[in-house]
N, C-alpha and C positions, 0 to 999 in steps of 0.2 A: 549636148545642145538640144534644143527644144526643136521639133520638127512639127511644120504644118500645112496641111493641105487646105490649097484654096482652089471651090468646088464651083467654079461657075460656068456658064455656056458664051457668056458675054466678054468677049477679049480682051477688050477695053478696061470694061472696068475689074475683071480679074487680073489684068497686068497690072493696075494701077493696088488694088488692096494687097497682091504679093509685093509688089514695091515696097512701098512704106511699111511692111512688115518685115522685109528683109532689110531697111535701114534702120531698125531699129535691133537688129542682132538675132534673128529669127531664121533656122533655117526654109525654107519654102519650095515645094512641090506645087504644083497645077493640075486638074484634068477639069475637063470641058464638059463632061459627062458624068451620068452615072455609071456606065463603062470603066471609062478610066481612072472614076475615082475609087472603085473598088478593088481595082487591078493591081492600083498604089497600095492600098490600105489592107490587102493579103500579104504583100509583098515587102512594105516599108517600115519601122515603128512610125507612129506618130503620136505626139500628145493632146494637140488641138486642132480641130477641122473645122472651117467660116466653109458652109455650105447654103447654097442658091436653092430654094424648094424650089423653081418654075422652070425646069429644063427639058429640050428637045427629046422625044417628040411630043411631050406633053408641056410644054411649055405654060400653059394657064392653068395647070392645076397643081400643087404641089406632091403630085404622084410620084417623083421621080427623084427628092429631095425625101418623101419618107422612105420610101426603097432603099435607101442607101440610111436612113437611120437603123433602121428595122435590121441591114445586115451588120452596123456596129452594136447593136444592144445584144446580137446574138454571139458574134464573133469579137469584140474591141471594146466592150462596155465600159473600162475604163477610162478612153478617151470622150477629150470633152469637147462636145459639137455648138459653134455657137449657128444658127439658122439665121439665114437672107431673106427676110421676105419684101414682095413687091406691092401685092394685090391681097384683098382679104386678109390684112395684116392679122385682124383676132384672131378669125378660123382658122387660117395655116399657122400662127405659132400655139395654137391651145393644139392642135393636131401632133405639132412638131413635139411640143413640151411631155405632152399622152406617151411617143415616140421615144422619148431618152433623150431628147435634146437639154442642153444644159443653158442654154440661153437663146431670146432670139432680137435682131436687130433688124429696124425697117429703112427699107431702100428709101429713098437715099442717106448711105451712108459715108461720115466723114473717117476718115484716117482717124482723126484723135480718138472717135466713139469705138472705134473696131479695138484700137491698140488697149483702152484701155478693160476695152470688152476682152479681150485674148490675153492680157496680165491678170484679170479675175478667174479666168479658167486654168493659165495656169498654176495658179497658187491654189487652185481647189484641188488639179491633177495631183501635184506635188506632195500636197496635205493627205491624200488619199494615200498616196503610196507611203508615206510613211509611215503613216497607222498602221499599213497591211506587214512593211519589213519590222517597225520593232515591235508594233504588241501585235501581231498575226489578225488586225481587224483586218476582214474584208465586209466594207458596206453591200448590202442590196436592198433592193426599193421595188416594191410593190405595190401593182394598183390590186387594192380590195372591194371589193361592193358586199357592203353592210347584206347582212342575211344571207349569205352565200356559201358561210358555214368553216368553221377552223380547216377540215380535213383542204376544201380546193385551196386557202389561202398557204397553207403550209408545203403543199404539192408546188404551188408558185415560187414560192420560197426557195423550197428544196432544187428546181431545176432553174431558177436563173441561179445560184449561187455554184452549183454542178458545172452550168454554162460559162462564168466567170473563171473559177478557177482552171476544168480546162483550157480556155482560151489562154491563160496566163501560160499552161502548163506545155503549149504547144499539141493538147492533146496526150500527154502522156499520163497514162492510166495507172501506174505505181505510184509518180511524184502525186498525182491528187487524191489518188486513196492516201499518201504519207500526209499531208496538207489539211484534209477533211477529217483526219485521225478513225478512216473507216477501211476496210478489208479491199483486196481490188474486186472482190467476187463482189460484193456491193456497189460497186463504178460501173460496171460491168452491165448489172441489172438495171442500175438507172439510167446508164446510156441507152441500154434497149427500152426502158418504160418511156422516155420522155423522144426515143427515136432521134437520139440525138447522132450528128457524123461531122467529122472530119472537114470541114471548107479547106479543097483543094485547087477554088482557084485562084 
């Protein structure tokens, strides 16, 4: 069953979009924060996340909404985030988008728009992981800036794709040398070159 976290501070209307998300055959989780939605999101699988950018204690700026993007592009990259926005809809979804967000929707939002916004993420989820179990694709997506030279683009490359597949792998450094078709003495190094660890909380 498809599970999803609805990330808002506003009770109202996060009770109201987990509703009609769960009457439509959706499992549904809640946190009010970005505390609790990261708490979930170490803890839980999920596939799609509708996250609020404007939360306590930064409520007017969308700091608190990329924090919690920034920890799935590094930890959960496969899940697809669609973004809440209230205020300065361009600037916080062109920030959200920069972030991994895979869609954003402006406050005020109808049930119909979310629902059908959250069936387009998950048929992208779905599509993704299929590609990854029968032809061993794994997508990764990279910001490049023109003139900045093959070697930093390919370094980018190399450690979100590192970042991806441990994250799938729980961390375990034989299955993603087995995965990457690379040595574990080679994991090993790249985990120390790009300083990558473990999210244990």
């Amino acid at each position: 069953m498809i599970q999803i976290l609805v990330v808002d501070d506003d009770d109202a209307l996060r009770g109201m979009l987990a509703f009609g998300l769960e009457f439509e055959g959706y499992k549904i989780m809640e946190a009010s924060s970005r505390k609790e939605a990261l708490s979930l999101l170490a803890s839980q699988p999920f596939q799609v996340v509708v996250l609020d950018m404007g939360m306590p204690p930064h409520e007017h700026t969308p700091d608190e909404g990329l924090a919690v993007l920034k920890w799935l592009e590094d930890n959960q990259p496969q899940i697809k985030t669609l973004v809440l926005t209230g205020q300065n809809a361009e600037s916080t979804s062109y920030l959200a988008l920069k972030q991994g967000a895979f869609d954003f929707l402006e406050k005020p939002i109808s049930s119909r728009a979310l629902l059908q916004a959250v069936q387009r993420a998950v048929l992208f989820y779905e599509q993704a992981q299929k590609l990854k179990e029968q032809e061993g694709v794994q997508k990764v997506e990279i910001d490049a800036t023109l003139g900045e030279g093959v070697k930093s683009i390919r370094n980018q490359a190399e450690e979100k794709l590192l970042k991806q597949v441990l994250a799938d792998t729980d961390f375990n450094v034989h299955e993603t040398a087995r995965r990457l078709g690379i040595k574990r003495e080679n994991v090993y190094y790249l985990i120390k070159k790009y300083q990558l660890q473990r999210d244990v909380s």
